[in-house]
C-alpha positions in Angstrom: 44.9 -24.8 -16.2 46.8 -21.8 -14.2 45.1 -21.1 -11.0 44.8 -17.8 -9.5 43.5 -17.1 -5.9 41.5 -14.0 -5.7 40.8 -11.8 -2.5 37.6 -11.0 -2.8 34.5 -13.1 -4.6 33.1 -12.1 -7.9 29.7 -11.2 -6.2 30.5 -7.9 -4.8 30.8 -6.7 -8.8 26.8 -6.7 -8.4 26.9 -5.4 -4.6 28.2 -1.9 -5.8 26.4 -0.7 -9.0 27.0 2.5 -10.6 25.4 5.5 -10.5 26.7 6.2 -14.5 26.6 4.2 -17.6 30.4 4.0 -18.5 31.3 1.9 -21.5 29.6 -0.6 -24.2 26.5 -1.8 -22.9 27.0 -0.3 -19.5 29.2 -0.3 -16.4 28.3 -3.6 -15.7 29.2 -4.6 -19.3 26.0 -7.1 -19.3 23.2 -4.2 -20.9 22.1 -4.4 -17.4 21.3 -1.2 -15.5 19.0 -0.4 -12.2 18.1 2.6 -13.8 14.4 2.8 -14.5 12.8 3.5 -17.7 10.3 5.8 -17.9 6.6 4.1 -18.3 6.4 6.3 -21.5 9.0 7.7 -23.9 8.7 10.7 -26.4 10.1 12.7 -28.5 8.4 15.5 -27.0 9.0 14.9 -23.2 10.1 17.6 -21.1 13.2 16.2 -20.5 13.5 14.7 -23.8 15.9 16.7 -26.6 18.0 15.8 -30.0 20.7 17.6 -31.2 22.6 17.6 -34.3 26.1 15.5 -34.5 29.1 16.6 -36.7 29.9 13.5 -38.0 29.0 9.3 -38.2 29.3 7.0 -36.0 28.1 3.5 -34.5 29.7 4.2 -31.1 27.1 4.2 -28.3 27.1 7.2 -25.7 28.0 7.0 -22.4 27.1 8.9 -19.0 28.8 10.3 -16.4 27.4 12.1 -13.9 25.7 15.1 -15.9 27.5 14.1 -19.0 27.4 12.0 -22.1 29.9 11.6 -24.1 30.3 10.5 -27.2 32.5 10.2 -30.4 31.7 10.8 -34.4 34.0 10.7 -37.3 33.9 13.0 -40.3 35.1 14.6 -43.8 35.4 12.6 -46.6 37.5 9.8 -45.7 36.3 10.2 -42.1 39.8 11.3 -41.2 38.4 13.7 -38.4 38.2 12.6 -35.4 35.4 14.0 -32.6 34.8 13.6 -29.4 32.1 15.4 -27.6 30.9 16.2 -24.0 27.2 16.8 -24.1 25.0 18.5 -21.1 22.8 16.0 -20.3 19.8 18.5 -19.1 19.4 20.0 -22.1 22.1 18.7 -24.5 23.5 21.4 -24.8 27.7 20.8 -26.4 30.3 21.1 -23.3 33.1 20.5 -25.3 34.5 19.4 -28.7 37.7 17.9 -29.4 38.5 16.9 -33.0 41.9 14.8 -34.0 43.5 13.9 -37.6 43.6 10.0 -37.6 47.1 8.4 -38.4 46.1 5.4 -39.2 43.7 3.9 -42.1 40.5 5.0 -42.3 38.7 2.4 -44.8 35.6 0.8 -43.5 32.2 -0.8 -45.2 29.7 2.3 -46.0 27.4 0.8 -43.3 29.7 1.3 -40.9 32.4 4.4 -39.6 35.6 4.8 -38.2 34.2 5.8 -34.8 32.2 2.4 -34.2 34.2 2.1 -30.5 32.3 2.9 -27.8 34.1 5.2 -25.1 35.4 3.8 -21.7 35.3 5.7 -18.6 36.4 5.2 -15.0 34.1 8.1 -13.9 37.2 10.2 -14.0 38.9 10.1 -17.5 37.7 9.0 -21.0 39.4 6.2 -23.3 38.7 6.8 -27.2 39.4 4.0 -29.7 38.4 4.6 -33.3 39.1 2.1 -35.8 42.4 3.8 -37.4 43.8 2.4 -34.4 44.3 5.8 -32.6 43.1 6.0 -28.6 42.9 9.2 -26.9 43.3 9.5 -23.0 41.2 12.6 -22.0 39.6 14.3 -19.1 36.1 15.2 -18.3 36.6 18.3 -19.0 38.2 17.3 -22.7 42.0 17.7 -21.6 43.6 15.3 -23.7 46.0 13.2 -21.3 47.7 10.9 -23.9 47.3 9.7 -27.6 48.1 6.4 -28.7 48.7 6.1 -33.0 48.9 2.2 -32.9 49.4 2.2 -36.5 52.5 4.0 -36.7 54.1 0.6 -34.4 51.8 -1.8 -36.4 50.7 -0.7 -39.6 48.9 -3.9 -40.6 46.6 -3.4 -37.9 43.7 -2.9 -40.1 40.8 -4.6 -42.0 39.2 -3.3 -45.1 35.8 -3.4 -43.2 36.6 -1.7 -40.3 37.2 -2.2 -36.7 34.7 -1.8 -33.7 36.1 -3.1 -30.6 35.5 -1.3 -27.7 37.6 -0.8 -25.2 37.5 -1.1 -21.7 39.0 -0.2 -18.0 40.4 -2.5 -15.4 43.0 -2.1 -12.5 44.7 1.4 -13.8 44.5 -0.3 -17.6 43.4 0.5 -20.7 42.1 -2.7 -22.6 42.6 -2.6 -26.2 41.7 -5.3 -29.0 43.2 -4.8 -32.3 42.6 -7.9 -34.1 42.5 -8.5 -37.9 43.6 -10.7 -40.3 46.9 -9.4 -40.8 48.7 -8.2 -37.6 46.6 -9.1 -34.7 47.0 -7.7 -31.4 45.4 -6.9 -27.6 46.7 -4.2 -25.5 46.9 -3.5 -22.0 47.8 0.3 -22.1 48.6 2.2 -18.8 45.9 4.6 -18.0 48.0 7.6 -16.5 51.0 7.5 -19.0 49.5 5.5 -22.0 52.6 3.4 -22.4 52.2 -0.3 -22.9 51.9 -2.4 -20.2 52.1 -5.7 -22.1 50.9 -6.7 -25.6 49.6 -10.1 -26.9 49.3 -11.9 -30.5 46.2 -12.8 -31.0 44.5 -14.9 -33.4 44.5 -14.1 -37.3 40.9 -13.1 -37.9 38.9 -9.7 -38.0 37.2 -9.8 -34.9 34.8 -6.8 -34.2 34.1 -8.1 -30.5 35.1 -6.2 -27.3 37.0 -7.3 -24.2 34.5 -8.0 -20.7 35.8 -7.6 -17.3 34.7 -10.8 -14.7 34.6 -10.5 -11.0 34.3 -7.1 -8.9 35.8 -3.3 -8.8 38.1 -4.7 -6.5 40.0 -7.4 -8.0 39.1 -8.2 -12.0 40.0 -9.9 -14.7 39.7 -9.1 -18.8 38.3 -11.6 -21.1 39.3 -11.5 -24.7 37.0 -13.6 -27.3 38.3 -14.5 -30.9 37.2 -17.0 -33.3 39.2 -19.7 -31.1 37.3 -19.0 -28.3 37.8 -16.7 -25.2 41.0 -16.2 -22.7 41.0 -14.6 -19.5 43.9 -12.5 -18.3 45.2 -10.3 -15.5 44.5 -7.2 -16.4 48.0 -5.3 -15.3 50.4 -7.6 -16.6 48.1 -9.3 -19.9 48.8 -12.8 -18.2 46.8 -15.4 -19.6 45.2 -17.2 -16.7 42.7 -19.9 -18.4 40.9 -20.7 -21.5 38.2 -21.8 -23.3 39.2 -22.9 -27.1 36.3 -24.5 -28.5 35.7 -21.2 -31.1 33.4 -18.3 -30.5 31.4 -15.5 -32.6 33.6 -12.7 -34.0 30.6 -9.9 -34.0 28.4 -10.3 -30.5 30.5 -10.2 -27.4 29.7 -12.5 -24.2 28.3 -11.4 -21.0 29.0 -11.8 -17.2 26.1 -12.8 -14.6 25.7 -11.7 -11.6 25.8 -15.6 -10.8 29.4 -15.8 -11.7 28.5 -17.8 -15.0 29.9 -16.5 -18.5 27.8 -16.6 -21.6 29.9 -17.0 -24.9 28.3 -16.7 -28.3 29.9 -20.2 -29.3 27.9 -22.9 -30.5 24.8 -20.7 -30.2 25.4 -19.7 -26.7 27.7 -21.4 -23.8 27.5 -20.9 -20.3 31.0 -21.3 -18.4 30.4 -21.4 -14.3 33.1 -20.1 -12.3 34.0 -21.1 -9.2 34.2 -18.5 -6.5 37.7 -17.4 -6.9 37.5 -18.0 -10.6 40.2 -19.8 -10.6 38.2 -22.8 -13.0 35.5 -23.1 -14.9 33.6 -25.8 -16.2 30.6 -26.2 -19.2 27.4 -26.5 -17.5 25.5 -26.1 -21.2 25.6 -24.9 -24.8 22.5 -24.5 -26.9 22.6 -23.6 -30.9 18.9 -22.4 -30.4 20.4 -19.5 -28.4 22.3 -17.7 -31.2 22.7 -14.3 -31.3 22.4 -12.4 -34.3 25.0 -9.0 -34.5 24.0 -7.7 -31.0 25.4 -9.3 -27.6 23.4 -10.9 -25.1 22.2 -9.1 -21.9 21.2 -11.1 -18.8 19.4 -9.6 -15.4 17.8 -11.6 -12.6 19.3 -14.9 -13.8 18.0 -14.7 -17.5 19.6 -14.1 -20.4 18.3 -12.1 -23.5 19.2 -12.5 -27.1 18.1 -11.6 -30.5 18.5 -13.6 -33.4 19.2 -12.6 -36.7 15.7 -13.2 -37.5 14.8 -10.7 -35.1 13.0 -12.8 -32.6 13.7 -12.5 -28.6 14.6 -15.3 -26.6 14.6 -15.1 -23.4 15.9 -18.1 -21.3 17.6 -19.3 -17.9 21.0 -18.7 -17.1 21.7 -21.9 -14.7 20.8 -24.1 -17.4 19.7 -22.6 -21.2 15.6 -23.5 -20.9 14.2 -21.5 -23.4 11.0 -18.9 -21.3 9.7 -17.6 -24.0 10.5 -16.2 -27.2 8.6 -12.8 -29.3 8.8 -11.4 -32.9 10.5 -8.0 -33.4 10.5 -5.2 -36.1 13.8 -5.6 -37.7 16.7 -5.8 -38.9 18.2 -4.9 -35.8 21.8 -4.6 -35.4 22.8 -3.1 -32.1 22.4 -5.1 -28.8 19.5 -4.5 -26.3 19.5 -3.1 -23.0 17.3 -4.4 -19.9 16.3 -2.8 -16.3 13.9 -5.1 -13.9 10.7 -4.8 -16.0 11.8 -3.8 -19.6 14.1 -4.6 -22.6 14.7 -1.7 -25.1 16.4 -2.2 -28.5 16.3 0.1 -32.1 15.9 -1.3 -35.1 18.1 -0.2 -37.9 15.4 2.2 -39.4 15.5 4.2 -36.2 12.1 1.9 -34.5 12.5 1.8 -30.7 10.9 -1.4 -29.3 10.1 -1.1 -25.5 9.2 -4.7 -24.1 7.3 -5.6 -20.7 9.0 -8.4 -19.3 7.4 -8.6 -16.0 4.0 -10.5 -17.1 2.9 -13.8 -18.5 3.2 -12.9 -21.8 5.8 -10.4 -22.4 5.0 -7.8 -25.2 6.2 -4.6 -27.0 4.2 -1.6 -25.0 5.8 0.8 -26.8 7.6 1.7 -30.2 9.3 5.0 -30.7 10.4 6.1 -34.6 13.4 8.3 -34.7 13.1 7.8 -38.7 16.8 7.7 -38.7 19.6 5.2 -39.0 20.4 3.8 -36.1 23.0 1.0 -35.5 24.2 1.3 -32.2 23.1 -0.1 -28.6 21.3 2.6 -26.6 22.3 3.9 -23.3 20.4 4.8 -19.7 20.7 8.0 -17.1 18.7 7.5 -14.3 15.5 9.2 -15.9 15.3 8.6 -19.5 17.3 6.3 -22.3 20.0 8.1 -24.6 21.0 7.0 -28.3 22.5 7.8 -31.1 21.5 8.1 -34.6 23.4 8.4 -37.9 23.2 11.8 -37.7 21.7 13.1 -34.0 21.9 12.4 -30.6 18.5 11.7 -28.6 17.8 11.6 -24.9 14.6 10.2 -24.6 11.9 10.6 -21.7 8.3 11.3 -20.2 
């Protein structure tokens, strides 16, 4: 196994948290935030608004600073393109851009070409839609550089659509492009948008998204597939170790602030790493732990996962013993989201569960109907949670 020596240790990832909620489940990538949830949400809040979107999508929203931003796709083969700057005050539209996509556009009717969450580095925006376009823009919607990966790689494609997200280390662009045709990962330069490196990757649609490990400082980029989950260097897409004993090709894995990796394989596998993370060794797997379609979260040493019976586990990251488990109103597909003392998740239907965790017996203290269709994994400013529906957008708070 190829060894790496690192400068600084994986902990200081946890030492500087973000003040924004920048990509697929968070900056932190875990569904972790220190944000607080308000002790009530409602529809009628005085900070709490919803405003129409102009097209579908299962892409979650993300915040930066006073923005969220988000993408939708529309028309009738969902060739148009959108992605939106919203005022996060009174959601109130900043900007629009809208694109024509160049590459294909078929997807399942439960799902939409913009299913990618955005990416953000708190100063520009990475858009992946599952035509295999990415858009480099600004804050202020200045479009930097477009990538049409199809017009390189026209098999790149499934016939139920692709959701990876993407995400941002060292100066790169992370993409995942994997199907069961042509199957690729990118490493695209953030300034320019030219390609850094490019991988093959295992035949196999794979609707997972690529994790960062370790800290701001020095990372590195995990890729999971159906053969398991490689980690690279970021800049130059070298492969540094592996772990091949298969993985889920829907929920993605999550770091720890302990420096252990949980993979949806086998039910769910904890990997430590050493301090450097130059190894790793197994230190459990348990098949009681599987997750259904959303990815596990983990705060505090615990991890959090919902089956596809729609029950929450919640159980210990050092060694898989199961805490607790509770019943939730499902089907849910999108992955939950956790602070200190609550766990948030949306069924399909649009039913927002809020869940106390900090007592004896943990419990749902709050549901929230949004009677719409919702898909995606909700998102946290530092007052209030934001989600999207099939057909709105929805800051919610007191």
């Amino acid at each position: 196994m190829k060894k790496i020596i690192l400068s600084i240790t994986f902990l200081f990832f946890f030492i500087s948290v973000h003040a924004d909620w920048l990509s697929f489940r968070g900056s932190n990538g875990n569904g972790s935030s220190d944000f607080k949830i308000p002790d009530t949400i409602s529809l009628n809040g005085v900070k709490s608004w919803s405003t129409d979107l102009p097209g579908r999508g299962l892409s979650s929203p993300v915040v930066v600073d006073d923005s969220i931003f988000l993408t939708a796709s529309s028309g009738p083969s969902q060739k148009v393109l959108h992605i939106l700057a919203f005022n996060s005050e009174n959601g109130r539209l900043r900007w629009e851009r809208k694109f024509k996509a160049t590459g294909r556009t078929v997807c399942h009717n439960k799902t939409s070409v913009a299913a990618s969450t955005l990416a953000s580095d708190g100063q520009v925006l990475i858009a992946q839609f599952s035509s295999n376009d990415v858009f480099c823009l600004d804050l202020s919607g200045n479009l930097k550089w477009v990538r049409g990966l199809a017009f390189d790689h026209p098999n790149i494609a499934n016939g139920l659509g692709m959701s990876s997200s993407p995400v941002i280390a060292a100066g790169t662009a992370i993409i995942q492009a994997e199907n069961d045709a042509d199957s690729f990962s990118f490493g695209l330069d953030l300034g320019l948008g030219t390609t850094k490196w490019k991988k093959e990757r295992p035949r196999g649609a794979n609707w997972t998204s690529p994790i960062t490990l370790g800290s701001q400082g020095r990372e590195l980029v995990a890729l999971q597939s159906k053969q398991g989950l490689i980690a690279l260097e970021p800049e130059t897409g070298q492969k540094l170790w592996s772990f091949d004993d298969g993985a889920s090709t829907i929920p993605s894995s999550s770091w720890t602030e302990q420096g252990i990796l949980l993979i949806p394989s086998n039910g769910m596998t904890a990997l430590k790493l050493d301090t450097n993370m130059e190894d790793f060794k197994q230190i459990w797997a348990d098949n009681k732990l599987k997750p259904g379609t959303g990815s596990p979260c983990s705060r505090d040493g615990k991890l959090y996962v919902i089956n596809s019976a729609n029950v929450l586990t919640c159980a210990s990251v050092k060694n898989g013993e199961i805490k607790w488990r509770l019943r939730l109103q499902g089907p849910i597909s999108g992955s939950p989201i956790l602070t200190e003392k609550k766990l948030v998740v949306f069924s399909e239907s649009g039913l927002g569960q809020v869940v106390k965790l900090d007592t004896e017996e943990p419990k749902v203290i709050q549901t929230i109907d949004l009677e719409d269709t919702i898909l995606c994994t909700p998102a946290m400013t530092k007052d209030a949670l934001v989600v999207r529906s099939d057909q709105k957008l929805w800051k919610l708070s007191h």
